[in-house]
mmCIF file as Biopython writes it, N, C-alpha, C and O atoms, coordinates in Angstrom:
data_model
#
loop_
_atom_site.group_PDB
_atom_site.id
_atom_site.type_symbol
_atom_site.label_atom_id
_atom_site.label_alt_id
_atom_site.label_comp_id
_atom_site.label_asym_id
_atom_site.label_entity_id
_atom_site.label_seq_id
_atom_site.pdbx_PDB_ins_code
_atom_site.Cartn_x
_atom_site.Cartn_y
_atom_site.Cartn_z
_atom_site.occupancy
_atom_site.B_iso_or_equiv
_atom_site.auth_seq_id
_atom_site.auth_asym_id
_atom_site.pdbx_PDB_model_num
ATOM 1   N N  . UNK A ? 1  ? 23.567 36.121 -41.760 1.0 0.0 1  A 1 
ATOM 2   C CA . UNK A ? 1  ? 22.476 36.412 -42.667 1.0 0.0 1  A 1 
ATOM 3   C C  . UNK A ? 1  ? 22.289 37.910 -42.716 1.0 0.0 1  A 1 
ATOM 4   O O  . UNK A ? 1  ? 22.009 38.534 -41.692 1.0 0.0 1  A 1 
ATOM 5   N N  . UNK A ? 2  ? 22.419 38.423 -43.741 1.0 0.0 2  A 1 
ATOM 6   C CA . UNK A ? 2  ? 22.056 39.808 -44.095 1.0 0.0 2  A 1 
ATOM 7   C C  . UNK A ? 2  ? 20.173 40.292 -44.214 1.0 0.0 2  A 1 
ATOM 8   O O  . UNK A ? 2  ? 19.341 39.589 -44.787 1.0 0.0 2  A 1 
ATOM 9   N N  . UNK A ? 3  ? 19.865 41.624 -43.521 1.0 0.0 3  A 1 
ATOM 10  C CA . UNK A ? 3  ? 18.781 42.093 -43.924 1.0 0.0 3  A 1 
ATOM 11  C C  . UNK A ? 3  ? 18.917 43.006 -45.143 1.0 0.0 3  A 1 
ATOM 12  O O  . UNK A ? 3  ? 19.675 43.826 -45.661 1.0 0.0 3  A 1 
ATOM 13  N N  . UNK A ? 4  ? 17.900 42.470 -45.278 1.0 0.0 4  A 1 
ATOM 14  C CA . UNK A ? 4  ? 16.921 43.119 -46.804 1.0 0.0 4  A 1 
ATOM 15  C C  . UNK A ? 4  ? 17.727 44.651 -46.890 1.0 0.0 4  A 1 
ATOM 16  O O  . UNK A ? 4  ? 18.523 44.941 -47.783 1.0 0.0 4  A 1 
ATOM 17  N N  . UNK A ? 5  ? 17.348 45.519 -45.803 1.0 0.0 5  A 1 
ATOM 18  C CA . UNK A ? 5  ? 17.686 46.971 -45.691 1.0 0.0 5  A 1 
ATOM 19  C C  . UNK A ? 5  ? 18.984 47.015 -45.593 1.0 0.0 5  A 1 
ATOM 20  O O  . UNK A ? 5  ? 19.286 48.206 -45.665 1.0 0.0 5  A 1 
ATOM 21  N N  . UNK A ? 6  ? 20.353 46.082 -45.411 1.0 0.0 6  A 1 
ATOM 22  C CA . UNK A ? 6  ? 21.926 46.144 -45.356 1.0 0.0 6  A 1 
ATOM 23  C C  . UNK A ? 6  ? 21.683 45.858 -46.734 1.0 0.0 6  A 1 
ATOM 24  O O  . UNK A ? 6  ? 21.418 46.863 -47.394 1.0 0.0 6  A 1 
ATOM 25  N N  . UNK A ? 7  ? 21.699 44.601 -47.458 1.0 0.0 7  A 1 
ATOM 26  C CA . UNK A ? 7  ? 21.809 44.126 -48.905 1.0 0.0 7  A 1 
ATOM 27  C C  . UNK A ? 7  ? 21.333 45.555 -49.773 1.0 0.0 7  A 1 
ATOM 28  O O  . UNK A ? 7  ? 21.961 45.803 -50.802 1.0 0.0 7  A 1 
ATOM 29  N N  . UNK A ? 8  ? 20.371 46.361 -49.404 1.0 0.0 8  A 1 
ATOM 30  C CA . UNK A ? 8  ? 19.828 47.154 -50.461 1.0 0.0 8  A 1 
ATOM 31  C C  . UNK A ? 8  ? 21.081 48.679 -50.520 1.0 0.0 8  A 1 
ATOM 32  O O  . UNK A ? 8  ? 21.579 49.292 -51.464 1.0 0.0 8  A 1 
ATOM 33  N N  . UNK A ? 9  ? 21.174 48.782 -49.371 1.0 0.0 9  A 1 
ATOM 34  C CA . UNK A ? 9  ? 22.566 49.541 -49.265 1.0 0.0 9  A 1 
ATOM 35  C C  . UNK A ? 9  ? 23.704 49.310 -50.067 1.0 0.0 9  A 1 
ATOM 36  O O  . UNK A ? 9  ? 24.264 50.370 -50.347 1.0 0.0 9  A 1 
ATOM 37  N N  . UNK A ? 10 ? 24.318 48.183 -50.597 1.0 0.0 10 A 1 
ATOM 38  C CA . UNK A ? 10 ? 25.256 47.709 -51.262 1.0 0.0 10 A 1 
ATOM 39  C C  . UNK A ? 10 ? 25.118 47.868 -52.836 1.0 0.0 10 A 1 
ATOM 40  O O  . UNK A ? 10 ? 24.101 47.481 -53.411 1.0 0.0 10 A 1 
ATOM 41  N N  . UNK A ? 11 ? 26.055 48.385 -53.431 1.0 0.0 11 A 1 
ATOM 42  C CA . UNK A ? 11 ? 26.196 48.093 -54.581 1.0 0.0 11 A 1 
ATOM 43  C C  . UNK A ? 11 ? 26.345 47.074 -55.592 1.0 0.0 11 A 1 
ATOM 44  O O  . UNK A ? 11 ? 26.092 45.985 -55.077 1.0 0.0 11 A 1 
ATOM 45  N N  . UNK A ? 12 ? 26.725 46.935 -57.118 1.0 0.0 12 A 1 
ATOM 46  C CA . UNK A ? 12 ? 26.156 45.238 -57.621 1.0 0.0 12 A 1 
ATOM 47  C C  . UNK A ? 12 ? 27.123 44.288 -57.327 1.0 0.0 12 A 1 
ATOM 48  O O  . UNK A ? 12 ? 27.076 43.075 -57.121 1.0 0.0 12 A 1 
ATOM 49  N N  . UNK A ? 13 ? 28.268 45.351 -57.362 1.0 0.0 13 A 1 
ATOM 50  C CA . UNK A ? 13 ? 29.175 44.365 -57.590 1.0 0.0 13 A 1 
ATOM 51  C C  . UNK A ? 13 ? 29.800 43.778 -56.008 1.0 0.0 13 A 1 
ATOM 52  O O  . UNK A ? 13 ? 30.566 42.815 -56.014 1.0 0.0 13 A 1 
ATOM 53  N N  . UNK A ? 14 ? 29.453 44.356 -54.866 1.0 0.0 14 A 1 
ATOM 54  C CA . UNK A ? 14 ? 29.063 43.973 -53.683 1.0 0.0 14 A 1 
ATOM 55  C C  . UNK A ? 14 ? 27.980 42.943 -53.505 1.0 0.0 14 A 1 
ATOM 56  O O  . UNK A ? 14 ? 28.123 42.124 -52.597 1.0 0.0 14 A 1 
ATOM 57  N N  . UNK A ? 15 ? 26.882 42.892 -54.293 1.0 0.0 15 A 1 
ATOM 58  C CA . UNK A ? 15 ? 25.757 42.267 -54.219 1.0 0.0 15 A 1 
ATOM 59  C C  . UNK A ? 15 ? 26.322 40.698 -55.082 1.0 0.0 15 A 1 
ATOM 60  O O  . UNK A ? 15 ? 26.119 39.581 -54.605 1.0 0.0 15 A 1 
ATOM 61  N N  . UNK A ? 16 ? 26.923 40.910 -56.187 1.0 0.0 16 A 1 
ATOM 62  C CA . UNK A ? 16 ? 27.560 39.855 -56.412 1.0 0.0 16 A 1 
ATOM 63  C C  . UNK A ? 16 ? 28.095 38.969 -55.843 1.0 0.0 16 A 1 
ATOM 64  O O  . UNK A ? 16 ? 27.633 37.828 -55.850 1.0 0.0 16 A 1 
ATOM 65  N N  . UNK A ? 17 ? 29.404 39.366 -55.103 1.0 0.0 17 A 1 
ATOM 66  C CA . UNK A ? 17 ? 30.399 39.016 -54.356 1.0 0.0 17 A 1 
ATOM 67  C C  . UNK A ? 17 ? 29.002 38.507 -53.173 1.0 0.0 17 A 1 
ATOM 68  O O  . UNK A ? 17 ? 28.913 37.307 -53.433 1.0 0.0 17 A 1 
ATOM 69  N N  . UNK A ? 18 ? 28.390 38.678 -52.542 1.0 0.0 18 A 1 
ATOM 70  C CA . UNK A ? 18 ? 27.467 38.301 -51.803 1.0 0.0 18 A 1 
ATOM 71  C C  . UNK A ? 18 ? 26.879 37.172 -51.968 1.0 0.0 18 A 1 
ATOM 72  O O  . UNK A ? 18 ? 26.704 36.245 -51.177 1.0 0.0 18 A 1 
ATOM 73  N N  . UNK A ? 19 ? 26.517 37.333 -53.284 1.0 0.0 19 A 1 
ATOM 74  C CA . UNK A ? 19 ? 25.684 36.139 -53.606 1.0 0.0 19 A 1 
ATOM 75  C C  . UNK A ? 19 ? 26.435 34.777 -54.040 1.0 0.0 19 A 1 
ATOM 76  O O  . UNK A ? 19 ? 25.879 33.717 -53.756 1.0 0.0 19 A 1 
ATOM 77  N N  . UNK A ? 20 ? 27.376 34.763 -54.553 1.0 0.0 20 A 1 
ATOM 78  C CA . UNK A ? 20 ? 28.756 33.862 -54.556 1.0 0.0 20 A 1 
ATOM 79  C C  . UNK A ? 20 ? 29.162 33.395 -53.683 1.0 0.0 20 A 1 
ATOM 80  O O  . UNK A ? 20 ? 29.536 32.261 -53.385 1.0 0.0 20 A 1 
ATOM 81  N N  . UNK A ? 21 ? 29.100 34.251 -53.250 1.0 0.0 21 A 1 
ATOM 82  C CA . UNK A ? 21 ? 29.889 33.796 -51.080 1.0 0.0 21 A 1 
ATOM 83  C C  . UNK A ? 21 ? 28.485 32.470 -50.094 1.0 0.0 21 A 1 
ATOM 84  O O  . UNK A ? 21 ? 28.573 31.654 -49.177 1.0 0.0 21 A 1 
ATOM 85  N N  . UNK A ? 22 ? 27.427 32.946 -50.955 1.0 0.0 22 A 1 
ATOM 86  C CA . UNK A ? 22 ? 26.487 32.222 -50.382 1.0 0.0 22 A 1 
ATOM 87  C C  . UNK A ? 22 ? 26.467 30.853 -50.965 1.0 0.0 22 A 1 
ATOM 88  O O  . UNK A ? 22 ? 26.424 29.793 -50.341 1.0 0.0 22 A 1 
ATOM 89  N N  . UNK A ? 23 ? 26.507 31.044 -52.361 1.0 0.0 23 A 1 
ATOM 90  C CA . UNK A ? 23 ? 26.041 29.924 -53.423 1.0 0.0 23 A 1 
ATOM 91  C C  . UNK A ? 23 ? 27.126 29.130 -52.628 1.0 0.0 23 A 1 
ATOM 92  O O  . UNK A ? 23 ? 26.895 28.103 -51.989 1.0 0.0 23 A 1 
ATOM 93  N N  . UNK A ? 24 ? 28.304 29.724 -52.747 1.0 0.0 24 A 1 
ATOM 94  C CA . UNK A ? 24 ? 29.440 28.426 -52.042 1.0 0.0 24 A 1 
ATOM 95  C C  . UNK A ? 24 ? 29.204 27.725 -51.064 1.0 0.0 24 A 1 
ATOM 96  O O  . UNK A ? 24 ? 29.328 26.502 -51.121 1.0 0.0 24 A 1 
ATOM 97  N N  . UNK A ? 25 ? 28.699 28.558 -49.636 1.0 0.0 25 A 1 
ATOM 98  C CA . UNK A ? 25 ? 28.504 28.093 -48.760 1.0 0.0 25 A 1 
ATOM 99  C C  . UNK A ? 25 ? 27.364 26.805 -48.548 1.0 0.0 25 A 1 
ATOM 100 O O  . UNK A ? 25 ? 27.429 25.836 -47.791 1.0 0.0 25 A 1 
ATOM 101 N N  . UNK A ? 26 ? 26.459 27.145 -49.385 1.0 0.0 26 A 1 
ATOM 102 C CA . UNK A ? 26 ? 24.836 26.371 -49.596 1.0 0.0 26 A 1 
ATOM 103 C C  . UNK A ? 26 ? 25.623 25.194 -50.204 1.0 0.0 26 A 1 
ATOM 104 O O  . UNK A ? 26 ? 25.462 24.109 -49.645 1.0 0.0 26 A 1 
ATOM 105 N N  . UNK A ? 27 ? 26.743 25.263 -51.642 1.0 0.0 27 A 1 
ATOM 106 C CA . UNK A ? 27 ? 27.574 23.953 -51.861 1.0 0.0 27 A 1 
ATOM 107 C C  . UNK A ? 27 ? 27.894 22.790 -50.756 1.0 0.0 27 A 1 
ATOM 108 O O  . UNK A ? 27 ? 27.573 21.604 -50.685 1.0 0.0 27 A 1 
ATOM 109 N N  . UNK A ? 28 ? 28.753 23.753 -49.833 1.0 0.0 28 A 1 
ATOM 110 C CA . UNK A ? 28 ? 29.603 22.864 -48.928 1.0 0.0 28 A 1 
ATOM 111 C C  . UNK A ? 28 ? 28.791 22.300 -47.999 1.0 0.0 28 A 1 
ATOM 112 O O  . UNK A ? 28 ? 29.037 21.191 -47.523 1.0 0.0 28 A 1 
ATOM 113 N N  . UNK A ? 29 ? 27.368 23.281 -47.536 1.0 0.0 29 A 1 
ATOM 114 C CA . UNK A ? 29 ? 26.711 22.306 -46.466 1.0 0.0 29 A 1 
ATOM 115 C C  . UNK A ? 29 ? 25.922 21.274 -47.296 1.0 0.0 29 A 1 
ATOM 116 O O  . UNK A ? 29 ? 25.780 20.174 -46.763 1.0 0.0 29 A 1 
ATOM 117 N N  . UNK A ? 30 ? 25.422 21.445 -48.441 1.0 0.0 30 A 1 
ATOM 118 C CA . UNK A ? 30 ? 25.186 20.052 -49.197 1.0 0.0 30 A 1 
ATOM 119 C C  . UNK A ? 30 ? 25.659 18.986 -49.276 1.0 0.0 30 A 1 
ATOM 120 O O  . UNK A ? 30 ? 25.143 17.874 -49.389 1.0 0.0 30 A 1 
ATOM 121 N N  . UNK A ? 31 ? 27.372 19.540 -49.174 1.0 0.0 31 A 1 
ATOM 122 C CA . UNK A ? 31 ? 28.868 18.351 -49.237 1.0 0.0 31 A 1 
ATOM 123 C C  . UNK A ? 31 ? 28.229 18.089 -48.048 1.0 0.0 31 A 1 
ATOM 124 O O  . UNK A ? 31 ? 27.461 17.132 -48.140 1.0 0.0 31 A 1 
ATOM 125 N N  . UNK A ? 32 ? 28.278 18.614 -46.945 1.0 0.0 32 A 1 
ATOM 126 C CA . UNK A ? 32 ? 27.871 18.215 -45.475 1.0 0.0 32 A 1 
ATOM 127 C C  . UNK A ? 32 ? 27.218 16.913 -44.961 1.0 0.0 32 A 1 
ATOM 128 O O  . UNK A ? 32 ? 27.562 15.850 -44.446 1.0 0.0 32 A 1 
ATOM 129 N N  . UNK A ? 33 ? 25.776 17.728 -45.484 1.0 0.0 33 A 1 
ATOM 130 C CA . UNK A ? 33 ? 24.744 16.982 -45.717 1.0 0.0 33 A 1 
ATOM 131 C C  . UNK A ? 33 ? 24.800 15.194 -46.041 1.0 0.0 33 A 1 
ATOM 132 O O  . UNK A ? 33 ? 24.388 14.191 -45.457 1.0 0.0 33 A 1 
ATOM 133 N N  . UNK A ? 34 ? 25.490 15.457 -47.202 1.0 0.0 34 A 1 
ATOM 134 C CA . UNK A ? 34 ? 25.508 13.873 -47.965 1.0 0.0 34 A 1 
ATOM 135 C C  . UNK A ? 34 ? 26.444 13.209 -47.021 1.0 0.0 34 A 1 
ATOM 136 O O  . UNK A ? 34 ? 26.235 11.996 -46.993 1.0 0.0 34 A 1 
ATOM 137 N N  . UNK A ? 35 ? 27.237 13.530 -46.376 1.0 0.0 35 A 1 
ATOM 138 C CA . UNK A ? 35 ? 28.232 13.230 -45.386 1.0 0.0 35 A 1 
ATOM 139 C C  . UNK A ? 35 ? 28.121 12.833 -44.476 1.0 0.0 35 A 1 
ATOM 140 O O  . UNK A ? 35 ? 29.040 12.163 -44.005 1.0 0.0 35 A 1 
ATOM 141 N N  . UNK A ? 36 ? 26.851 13.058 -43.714 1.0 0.0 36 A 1 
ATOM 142 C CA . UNK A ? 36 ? 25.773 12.981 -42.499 1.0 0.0 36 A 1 
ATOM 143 C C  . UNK A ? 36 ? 27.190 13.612 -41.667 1.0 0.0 36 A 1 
ATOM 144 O O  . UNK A ? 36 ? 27.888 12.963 -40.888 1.0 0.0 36 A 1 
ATOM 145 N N  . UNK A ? 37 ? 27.362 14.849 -42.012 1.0 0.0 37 A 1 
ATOM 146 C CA . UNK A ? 37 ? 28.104 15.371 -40.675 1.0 0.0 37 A 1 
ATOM 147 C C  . UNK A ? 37 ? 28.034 17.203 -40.676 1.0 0.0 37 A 1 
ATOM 148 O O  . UNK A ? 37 ? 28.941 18.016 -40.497 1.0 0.0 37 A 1 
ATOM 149 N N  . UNK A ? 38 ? 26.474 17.420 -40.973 1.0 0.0 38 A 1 
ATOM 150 C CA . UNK A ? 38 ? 26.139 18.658 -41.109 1.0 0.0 38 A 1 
ATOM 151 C C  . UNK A ? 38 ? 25.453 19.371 -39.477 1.0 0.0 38 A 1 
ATOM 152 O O  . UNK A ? 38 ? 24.254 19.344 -39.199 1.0 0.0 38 A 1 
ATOM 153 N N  . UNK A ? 39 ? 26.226 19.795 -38.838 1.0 0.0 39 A 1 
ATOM 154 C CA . UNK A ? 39 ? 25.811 20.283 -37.574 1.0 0.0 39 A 1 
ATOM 155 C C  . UNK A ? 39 ? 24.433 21.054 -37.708 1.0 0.0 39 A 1 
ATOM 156 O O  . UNK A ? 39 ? 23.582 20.659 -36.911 1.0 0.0 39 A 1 
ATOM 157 N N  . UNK A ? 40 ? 24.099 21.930 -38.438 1.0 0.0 40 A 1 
ATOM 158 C CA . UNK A ? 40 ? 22.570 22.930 -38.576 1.0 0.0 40 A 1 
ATOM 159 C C  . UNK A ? 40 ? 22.094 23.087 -39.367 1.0 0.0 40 A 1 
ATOM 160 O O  . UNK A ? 40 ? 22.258 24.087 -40.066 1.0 0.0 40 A 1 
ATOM 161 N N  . UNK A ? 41 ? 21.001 21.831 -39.691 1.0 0.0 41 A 1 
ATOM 162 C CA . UNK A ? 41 ? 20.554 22.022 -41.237 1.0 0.0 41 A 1 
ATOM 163 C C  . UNK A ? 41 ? 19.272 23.254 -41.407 1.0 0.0 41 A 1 
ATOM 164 O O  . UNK A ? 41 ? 18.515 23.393 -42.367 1.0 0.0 41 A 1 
ATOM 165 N N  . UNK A ? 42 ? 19.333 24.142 -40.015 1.0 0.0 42 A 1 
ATOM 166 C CA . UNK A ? 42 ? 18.495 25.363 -40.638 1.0 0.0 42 A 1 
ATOM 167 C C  . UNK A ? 42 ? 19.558 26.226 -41.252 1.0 0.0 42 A 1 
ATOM 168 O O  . UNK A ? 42 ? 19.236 27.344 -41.652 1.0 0.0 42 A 1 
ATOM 169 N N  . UNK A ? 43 ? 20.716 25.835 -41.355 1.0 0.0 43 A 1 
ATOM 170 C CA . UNK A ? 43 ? 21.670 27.266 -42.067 1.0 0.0 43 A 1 
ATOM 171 C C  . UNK A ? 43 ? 21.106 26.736 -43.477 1.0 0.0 43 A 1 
ATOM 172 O O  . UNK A ? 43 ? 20.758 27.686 -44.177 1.0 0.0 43 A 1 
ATOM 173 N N  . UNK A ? 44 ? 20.927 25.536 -44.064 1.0 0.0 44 A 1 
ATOM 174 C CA . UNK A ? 44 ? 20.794 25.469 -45.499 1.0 0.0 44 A 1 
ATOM 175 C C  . UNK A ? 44 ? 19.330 26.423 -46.043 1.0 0.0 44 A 1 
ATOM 176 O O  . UNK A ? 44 ? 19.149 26.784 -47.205 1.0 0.0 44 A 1 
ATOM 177 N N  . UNK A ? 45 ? 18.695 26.608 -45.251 1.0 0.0 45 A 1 
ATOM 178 C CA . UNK A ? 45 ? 17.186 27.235 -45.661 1.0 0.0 45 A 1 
ATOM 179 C C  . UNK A ? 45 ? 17.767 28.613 -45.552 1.0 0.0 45 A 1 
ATOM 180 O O  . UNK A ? 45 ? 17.589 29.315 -46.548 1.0 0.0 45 A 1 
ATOM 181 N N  . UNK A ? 46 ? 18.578 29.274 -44.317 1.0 0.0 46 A 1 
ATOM 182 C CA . UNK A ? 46 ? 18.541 30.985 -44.218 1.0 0.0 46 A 1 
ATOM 183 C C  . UNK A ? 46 ? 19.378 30.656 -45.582 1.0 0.0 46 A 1 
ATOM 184 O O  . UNK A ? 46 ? 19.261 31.760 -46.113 1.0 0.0 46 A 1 
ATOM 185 N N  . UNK A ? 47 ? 19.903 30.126 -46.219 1.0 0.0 47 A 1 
ATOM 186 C CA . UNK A ? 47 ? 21.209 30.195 -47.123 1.0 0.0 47 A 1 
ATOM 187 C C  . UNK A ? 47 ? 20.377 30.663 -48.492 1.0 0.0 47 A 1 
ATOM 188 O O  . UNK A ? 47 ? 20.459 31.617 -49.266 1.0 0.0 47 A 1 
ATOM 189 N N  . UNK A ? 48 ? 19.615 29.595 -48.388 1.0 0.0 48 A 1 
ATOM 190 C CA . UNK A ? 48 ? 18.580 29.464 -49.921 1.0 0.0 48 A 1 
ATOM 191 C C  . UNK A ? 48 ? 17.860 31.040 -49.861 1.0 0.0 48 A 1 
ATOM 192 O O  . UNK A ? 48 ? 17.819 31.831 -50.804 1.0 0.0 48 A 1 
ATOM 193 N N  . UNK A ? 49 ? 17.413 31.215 -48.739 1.0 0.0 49 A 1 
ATOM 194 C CA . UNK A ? 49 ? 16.539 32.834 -48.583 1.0 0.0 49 A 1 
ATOM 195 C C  . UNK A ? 49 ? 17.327 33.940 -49.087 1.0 0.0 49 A 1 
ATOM 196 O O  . UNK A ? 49 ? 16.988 34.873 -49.814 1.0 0.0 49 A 1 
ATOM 197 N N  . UNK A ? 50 ? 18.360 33.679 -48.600 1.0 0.0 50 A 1 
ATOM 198 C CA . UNK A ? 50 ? 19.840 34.456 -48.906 1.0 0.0 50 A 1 
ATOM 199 C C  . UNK A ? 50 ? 19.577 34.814 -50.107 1.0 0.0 50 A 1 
ATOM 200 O O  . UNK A ? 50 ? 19.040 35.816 -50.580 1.0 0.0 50 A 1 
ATOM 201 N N  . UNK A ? 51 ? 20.082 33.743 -50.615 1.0 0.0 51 A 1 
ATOM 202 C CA . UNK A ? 51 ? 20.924 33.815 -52.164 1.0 0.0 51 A 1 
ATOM 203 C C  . UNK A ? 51 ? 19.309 34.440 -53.143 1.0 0.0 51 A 1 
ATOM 204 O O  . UNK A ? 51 ? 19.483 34.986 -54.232 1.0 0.0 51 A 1 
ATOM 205 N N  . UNK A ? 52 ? 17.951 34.273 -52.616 1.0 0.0 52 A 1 
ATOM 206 C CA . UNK A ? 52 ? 17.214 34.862 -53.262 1.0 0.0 52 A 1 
ATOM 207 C C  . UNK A ? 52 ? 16.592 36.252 -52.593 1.0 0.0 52 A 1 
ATOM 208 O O  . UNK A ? 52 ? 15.731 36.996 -53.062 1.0 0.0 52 A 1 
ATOM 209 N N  . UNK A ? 53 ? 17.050 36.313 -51.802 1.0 0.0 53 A 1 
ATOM 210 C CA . UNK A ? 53 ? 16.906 37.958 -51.798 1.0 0.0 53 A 1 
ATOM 211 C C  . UNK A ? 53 ? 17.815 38.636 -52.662 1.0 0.0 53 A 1 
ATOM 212 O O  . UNK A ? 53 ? 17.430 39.525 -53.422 1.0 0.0 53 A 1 
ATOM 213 N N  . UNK A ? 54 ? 19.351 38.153 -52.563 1.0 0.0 54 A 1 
ATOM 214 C CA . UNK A ? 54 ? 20.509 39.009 -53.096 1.0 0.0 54 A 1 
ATOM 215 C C  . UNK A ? 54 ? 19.640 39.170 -54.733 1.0 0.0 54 A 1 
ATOM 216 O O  . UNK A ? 54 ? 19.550 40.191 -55.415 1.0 0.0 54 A 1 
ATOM 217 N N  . UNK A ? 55 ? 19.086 37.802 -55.026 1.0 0.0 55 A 1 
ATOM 218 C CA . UNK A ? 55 ? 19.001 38.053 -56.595 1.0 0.0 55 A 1 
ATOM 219 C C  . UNK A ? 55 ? 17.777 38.849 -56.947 1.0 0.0 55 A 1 
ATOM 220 O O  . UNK A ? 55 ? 17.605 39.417 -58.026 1.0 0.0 55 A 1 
ATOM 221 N N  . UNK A ? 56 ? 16.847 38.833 -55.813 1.0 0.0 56 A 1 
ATOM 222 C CA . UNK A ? 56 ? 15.773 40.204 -56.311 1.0 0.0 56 A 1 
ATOM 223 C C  . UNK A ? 56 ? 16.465 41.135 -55.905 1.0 0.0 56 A 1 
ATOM 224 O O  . UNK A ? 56 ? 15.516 41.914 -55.999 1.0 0.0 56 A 1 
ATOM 225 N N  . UNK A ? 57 ? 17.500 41.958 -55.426 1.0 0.0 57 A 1 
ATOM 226 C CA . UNK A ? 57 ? 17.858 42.651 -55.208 1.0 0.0 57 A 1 
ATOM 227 C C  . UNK A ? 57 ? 18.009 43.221 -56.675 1.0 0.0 57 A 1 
ATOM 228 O O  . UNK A ? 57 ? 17.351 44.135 -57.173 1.0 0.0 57 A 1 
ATOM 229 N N  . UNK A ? 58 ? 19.733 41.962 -57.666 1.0 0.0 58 A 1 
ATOM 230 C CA . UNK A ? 58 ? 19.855 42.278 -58.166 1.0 0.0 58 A 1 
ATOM 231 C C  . UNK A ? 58 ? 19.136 42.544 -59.473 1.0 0.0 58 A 1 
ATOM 232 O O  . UNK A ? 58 ? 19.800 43.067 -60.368 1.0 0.0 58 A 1 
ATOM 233 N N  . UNK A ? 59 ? 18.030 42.289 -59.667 1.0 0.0 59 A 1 
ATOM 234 C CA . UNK A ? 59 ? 16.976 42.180 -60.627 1.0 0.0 59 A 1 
ATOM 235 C C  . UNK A ? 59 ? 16.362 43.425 -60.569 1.0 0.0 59 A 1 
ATOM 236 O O  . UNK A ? 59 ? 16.029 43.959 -61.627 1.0 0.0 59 A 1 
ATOM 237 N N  . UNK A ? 60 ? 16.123 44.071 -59.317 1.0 0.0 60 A 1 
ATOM 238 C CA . UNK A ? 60 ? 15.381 44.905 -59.087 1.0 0.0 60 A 1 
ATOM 239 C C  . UNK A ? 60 ? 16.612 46.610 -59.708 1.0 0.0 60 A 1 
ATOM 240 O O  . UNK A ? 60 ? 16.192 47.622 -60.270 1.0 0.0 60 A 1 
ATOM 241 N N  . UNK A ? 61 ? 17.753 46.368 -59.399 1.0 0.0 61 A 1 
ATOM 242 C CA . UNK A ? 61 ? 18.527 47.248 -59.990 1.0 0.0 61 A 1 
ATOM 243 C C  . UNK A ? 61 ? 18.360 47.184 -61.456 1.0 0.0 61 A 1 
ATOM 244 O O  . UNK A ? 61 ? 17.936 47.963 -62.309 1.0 0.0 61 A 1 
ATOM 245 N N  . UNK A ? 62 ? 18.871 45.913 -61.451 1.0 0.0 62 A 1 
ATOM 246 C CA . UNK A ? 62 ? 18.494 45.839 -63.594 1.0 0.0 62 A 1 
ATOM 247 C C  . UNK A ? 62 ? 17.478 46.595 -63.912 1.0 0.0 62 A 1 
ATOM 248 O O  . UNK A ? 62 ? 17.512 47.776 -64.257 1.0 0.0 62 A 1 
ATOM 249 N N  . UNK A ? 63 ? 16.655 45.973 -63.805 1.0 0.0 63 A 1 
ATOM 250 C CA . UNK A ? 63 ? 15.101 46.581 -64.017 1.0 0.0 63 A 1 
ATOM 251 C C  . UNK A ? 63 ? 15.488 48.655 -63.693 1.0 0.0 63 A 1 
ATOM 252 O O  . UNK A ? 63 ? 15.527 49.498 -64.590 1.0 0.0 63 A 1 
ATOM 253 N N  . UNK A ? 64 ? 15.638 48.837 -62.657 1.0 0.0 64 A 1 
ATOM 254 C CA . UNK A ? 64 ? 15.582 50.186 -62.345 1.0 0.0 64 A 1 
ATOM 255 C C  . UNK A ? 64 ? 16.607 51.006 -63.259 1.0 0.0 64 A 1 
ATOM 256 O O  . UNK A ? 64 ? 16.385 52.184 -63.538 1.0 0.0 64 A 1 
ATOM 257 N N  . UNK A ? 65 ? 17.987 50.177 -63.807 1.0 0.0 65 A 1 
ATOM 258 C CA . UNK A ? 65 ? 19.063 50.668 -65.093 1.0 0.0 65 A 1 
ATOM 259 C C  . UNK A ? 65 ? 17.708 50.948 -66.210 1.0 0.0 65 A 1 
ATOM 260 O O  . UNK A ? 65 ? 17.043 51.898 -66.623 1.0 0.0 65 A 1 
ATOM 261 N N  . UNK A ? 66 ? 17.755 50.168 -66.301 1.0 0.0 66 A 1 
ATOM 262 C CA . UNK A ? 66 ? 16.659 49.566 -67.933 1.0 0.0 66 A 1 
ATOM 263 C C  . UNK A ? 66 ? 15.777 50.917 -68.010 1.0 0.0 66 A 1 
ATOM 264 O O  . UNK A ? 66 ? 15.787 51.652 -68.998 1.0 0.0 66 A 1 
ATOM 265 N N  . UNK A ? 67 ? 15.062 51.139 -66.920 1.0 0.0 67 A 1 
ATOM 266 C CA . UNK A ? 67 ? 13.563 52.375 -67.212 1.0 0.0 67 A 1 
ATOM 267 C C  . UNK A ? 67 ? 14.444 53.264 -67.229 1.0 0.0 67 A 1 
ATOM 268 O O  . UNK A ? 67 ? 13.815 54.004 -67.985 1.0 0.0 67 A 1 
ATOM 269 N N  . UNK A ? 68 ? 15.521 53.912 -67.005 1.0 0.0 68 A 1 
ATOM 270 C CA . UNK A ? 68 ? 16.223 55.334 -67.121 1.0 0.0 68 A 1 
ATOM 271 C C  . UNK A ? 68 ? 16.464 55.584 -67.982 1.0 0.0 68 A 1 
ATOM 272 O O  . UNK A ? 68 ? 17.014 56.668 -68.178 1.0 0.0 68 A 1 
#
């Protein structure tokens, strides 16, 4: 799990690749899940936190392109 202050360091297209890497992962423990053979179902929650920090991240750049 990445902090707020590493993610903000990164660029978009880093921030992308980030957030992809997550969405997948949050997939497969779902596959898991339905499977009943998911070892830590707190990774699915840091996952979800994840993938919405990356995207205020990236929102927050948009936004900051946009006013310049």
């Amino acid at each position: 799990m990445s902090k707020a202050s590493e993610l903000r360091e990164m660029n978009e297209e880093q921030l992308e690749f980030s957030l992809k890497q997550a969405q997948k992962d949050l997939f497969d423990l779902r596959f898991k899940a339905a499977t009943e053979k998911l070892d830590a179902p707190s990774r699915m929650k840091e996952l979800r936190r994840e993938i919405a920090r990356v995207k205020t991240l990236l929102r927050e750049k948009e936004i900051a392109a946009a006013s310049e």
